[in-house]
N, C-alpha and C positions, 0 to 999 in steps of 0.2 A: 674066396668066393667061387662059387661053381661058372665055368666057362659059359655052359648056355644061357647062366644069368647075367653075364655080362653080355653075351650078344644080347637078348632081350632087352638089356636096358641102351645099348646101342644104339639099336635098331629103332628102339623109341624116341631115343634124341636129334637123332637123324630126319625121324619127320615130322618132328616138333611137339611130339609128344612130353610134358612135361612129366617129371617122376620125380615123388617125394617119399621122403625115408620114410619109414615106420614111426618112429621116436619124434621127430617135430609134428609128425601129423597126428598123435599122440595127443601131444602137449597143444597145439591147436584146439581141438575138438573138445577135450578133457580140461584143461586147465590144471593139468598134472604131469610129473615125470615119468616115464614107465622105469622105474628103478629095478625093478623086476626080470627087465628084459635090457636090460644094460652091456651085460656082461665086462669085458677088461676096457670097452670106451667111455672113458671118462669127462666123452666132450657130451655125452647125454644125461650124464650128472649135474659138473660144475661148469659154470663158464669162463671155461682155463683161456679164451681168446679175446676177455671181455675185461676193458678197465670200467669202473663208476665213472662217470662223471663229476669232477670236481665240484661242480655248482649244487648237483642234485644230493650230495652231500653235504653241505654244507647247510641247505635249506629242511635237507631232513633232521640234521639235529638243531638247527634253528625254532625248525615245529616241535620238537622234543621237548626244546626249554620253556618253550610257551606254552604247551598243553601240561608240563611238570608244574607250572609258576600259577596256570588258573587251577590245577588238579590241587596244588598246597591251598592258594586260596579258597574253595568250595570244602577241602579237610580241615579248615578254621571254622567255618563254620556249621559244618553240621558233624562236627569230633561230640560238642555236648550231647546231643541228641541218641547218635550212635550210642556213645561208651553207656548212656544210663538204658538205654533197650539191653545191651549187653548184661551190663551189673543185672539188671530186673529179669533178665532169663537166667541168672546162675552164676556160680563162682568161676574165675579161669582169667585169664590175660585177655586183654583188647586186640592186643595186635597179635598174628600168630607169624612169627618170622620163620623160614623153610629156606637150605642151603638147594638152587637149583644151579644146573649149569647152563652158563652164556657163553660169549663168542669165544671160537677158539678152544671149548671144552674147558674155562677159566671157571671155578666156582664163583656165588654172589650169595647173598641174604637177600630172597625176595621179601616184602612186607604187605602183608594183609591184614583188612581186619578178621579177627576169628570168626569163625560160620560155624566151627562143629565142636561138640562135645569135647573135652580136656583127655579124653583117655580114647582119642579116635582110630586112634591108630598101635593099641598095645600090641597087635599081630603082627606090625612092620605095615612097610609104604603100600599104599592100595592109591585105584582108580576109584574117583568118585561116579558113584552109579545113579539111575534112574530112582529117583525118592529116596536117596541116599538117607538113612534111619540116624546117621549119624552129624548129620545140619539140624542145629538148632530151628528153632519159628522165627527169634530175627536174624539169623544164619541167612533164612533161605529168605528172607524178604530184600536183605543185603544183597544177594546173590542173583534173584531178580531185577533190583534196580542198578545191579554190578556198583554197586557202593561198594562193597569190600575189599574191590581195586583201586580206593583212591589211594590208599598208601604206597600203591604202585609207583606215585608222582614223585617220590622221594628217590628210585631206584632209576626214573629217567633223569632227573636233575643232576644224580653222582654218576651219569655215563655207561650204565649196567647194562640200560633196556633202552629198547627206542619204544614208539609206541608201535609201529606197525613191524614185523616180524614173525621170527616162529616164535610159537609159544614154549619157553624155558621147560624142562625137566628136570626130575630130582635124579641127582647121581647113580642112586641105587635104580631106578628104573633104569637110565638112561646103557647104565653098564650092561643091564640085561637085555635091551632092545638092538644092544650094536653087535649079541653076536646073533640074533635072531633075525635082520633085518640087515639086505645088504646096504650101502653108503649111508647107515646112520646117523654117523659122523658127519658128514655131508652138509647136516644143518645148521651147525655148527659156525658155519663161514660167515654169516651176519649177525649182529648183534640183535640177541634175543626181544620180543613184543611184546603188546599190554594185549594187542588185537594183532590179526594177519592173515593171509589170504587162505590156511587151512579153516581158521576159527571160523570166514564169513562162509566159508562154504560145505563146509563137514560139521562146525559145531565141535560137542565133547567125544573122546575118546574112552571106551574103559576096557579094551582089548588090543592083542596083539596087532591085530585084522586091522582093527580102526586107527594103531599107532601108524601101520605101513601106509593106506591112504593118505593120513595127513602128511605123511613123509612126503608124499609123492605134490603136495599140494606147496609144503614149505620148500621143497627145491624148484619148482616154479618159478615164486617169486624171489629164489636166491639167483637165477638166472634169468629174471627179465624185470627186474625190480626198475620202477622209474616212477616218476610223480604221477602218472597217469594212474598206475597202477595204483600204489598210495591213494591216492583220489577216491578211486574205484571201492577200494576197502576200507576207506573212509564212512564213505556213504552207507555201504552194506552195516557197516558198524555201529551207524545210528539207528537204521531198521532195527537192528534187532535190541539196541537200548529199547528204543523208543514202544517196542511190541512184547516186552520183556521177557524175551527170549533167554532165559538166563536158567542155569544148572546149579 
């Protein structure tokens, strides 16, 4: 660090002038990491000085099991309804199972219901886009009332996902984000979400641009994750059910 910038910062301590770093004041204002302007400190990353709390763990996978246990229960009963919208739009599987990666960079088999076309992807992995041509009509009505996440509750129930988190990626993406995007990996350090503090506040992604944003949103709440927060993207969570905010 340059000598006159540490007199200046001195000199400001001394008469009580408080000064705060760039990167918390960042994360303040932003509700974001500047991952960007990180460089080799990794205390602006991860929070290498920070244990969980036992309790706050405990209670979070506690809500896991319960929100898994009513999400199987509400997929008993509207599985009939779903699967015959399905059959009556077309040939093709119910469920569409996709290998993403969770905590630790560990593969899983996420499970959804299907929303697109059987041959959606002959090109290889793609972002879904704006009036994506490739969702069905009960694809996208699924996708609005986020009904095609209820299979999701199978993947909180076996310990894969929590509900709140970052949202998983597929392998083949994720490989090419991590050398385009520095602390990629970074997100990795909490067990993957249904919903999470990037979803309530960004929404969908179909660019590089908008992968690094939500990066900067999922390490966030990898470092300041508590039940308040939880709460907080709880709530937003329901706004956008409830406004059917859905892609």
């Amino acid at each position: 660090m340059d000598g006159r910038l540490v007199q200046a910062l001195m000199d400001c301590h001394e008469h009580g002038i408080q000064v705060t770093m760039m990167a918390p004041l960042y994360e303040r204002l932003t509700g974001r990491v500047p991952v960007e302007h990180a460089g080799p400190n990794l205390q602006v990353i991860l929070p290498v000085d920070r244990d969980l709390n036992r309790f706050y763990l405990l209670v979070k996978r506690g809500t896991d099991v319960v929100i898994g246990l009513l999400g199987i229960a509400v997929l008993v009963l509207l599985f009939p309804f779903i699967a015959l919208g399905l059959r009556l739009e077309g040939p093709g599987p119910l469920f569409y199972r996709q290998m993403r990666v969770g905590r630790g960079g560990r593969p899983f088999e996420l499970i959804k219901f299907r929303t697109m076309v059987t041959d959606a992807e002959t090109a290889g992995p793609q972002w879904a886009q704006e009036d994506d041509r490739r969702i069905t009509r009960v694809g996208r009505l699924l996708r609005r009332l986020h009904l095609d996440e209820l299979p999701q509750a199978i993947n909180l129930l076996r310990g894969e996902m929590s509900f709140i988190g970052p949202r998983p990626e597929r392998p083949e993406i994720v490989a090419r984000l991590e050398t385009q995007i520095p602390f990629y990996r970074a997100r990795h350090a909490m067990r993957p979400g249904i919903t999470g503090w990037a979803q309530v506040n960004y929404g969908y992604g179909s660019s590089t641009e908008d992968a690094l944003i939500k990066l900067q949103y999922d390490l966030y709440y990898n470092k300041h994750c508590s039940l308040y927060l939880d709460l907080l993207i709880l709530v937003r969570t329901l706004g956008i059910i409830l406004t059917l905010r859905g892609r």
